[in-house]
LOKE-940279 format. One record per residue (C-alpha): x, y, z negated; residue number from 1. Coordinates in Angstrom, 2 decimals, always signed. Layout:
<sites>
+---------+---------+---------+-----+
!       u !       v !       w !   k !
+---------+---------+---------+-----+
!       X !       Y !       Z ! NUM !
...
+---------+---------+---------+-----+
</sites>
This chain:
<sites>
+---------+---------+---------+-----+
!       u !       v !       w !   k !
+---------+---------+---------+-----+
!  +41.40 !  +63.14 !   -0.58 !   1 !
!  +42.30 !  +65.21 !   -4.15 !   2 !
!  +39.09 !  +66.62 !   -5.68 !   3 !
!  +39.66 !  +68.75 !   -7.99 !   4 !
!  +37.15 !  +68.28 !  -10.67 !   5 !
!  +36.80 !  +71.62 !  -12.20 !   6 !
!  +37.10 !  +72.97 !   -8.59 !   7 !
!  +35.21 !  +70.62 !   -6.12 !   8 !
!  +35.89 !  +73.42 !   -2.63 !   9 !
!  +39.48 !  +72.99 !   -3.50 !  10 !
!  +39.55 !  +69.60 !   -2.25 !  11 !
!  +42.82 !  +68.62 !   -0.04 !  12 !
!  +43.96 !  +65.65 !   +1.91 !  13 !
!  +46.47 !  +63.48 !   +0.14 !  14 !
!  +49.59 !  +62.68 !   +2.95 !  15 !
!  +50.35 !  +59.49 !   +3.39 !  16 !
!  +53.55 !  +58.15 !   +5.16 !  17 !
!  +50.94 !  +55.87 !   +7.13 !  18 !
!  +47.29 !  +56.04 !   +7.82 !  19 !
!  +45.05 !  +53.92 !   +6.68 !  20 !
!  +41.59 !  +54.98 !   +8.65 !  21 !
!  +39.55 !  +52.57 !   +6.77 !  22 !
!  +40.80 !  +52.81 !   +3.10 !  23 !
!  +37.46 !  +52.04 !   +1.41 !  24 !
!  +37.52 !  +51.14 !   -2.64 !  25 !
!  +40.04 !  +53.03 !   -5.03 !  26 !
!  +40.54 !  +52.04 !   -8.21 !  27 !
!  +42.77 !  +54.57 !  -10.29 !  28 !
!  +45.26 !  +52.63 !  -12.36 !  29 !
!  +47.64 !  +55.62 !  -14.59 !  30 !
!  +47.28 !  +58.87 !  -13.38 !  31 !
!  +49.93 !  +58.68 !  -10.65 !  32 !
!  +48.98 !  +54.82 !   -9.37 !  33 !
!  +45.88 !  +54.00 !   -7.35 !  34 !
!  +44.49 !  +50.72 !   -5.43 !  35 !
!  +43.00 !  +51.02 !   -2.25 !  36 !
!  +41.08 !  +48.43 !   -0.20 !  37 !
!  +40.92 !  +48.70 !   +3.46 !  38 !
!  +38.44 !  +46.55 !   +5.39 !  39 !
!  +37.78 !  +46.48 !   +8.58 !  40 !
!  +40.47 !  +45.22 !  +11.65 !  41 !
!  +42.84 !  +44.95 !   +9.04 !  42 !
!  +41.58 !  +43.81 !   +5.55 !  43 !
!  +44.01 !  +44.76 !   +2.68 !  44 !
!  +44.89 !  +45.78 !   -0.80 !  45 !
!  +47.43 !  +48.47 !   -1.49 !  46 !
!  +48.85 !  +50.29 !   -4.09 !  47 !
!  +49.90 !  +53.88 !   -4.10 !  48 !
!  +52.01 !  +56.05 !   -6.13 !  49 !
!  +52.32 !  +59.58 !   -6.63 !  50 !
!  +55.46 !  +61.60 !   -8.10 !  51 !
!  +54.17 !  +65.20 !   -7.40 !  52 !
!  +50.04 !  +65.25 !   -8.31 !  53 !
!  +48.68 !  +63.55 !   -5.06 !  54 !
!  +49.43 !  +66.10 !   -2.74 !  55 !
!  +51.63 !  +63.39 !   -1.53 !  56 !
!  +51.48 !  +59.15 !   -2.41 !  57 !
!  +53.75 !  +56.24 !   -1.09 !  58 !
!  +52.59 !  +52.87 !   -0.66 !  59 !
!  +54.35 !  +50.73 !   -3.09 !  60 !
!  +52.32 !  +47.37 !   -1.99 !  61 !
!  +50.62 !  +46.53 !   +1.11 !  62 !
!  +49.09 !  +42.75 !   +0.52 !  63 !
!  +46.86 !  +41.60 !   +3.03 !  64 !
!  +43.66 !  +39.61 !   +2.47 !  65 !
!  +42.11 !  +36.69 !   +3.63 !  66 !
!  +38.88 !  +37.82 !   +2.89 !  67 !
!  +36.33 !  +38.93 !   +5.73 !  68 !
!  +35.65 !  +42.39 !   +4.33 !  69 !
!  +37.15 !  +43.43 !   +1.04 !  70 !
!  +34.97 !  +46.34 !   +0.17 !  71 !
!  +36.30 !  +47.78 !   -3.57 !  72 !
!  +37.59 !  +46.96 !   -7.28 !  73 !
!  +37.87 !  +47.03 !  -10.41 !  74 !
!  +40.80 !  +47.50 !  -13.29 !  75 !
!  +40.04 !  +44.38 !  -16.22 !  76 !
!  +42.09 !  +43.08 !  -18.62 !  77 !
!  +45.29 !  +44.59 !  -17.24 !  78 !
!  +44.50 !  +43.25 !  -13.42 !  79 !
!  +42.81 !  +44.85 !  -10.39 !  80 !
!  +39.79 !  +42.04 !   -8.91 !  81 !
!  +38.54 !  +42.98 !   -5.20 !  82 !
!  +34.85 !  +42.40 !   -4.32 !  83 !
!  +34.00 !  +41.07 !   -0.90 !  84 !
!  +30.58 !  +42.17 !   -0.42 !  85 !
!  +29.75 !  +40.23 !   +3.08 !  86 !
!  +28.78 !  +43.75 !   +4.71 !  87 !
!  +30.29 !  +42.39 !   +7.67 !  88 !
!  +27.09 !  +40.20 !   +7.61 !  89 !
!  +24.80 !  +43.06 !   +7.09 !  90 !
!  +26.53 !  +45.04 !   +9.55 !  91 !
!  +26.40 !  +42.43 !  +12.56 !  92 !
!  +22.41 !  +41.91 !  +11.83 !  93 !
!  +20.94 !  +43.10 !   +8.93 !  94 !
!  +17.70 !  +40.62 !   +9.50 !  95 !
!  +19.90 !  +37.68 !   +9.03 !  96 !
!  +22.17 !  +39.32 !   +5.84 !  97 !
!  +20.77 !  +36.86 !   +2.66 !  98 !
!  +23.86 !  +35.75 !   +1.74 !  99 !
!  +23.96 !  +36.07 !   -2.55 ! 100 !
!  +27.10 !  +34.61 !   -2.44 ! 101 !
!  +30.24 !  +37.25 !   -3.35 ! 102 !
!  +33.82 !  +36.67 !   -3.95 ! 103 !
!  +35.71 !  +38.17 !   -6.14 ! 104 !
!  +39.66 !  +37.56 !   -6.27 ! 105 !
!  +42.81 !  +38.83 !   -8.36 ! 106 !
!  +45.17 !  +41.01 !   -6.73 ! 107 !
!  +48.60 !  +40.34 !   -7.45 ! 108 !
!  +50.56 !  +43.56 !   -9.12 ! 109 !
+---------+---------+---------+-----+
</sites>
């Protein structure tokens, strides 16, 4: 979704050539470049680019990841690094989630 800052109720959907249902983490890059994590049935890291202010984006990169359920990210020292939070532990029985062990991995650009 586009949300307009200085106009919040304008906000409109972003097409996309292909779906992605469970696009969780977005990390903006340039003003025209974003990463998105996906978790879920299929855990991934994409890029997108925009040429006409994100009323459209293509996905430039579509890398999927080994880990269990990649959850968001963050831009350092010219790289994007996705966070696996385990949620997929909390989710399945929040009694049992104690893990305080997190991965954290470079995504290739």
């Amino acid at each position: 979704w586009k949300v307009p800052l200085k106009n919040p109720k304008s906000l409109s959907q972003v097409r996309l050539e292909t779906p992605y249902p469970t696009l969780d983490g977005l990390v903006l890059l340039t003003s025209n470049e974003v990463v998105g994590i996906q978790n879920g049935k299929d855990n991934k890291v994409l890029r997108f680019k925009t040429g006409d202010d994100w009323n459209t984006a293509t996905t430039v990169q579509n890398v999927a990841s080994e880990m269990r359920f990649p959850t968001t990210g963050v831009k350092a020292d010219g790289r994007v690094y996705v966070l696996e939070g385990k949620l997929d532990e909390l989710f399945a029985d929040p009694a049992k989630a104690v893990s305080g062990e997190y991965l954290i991995k470079g995504f290739p650009q």
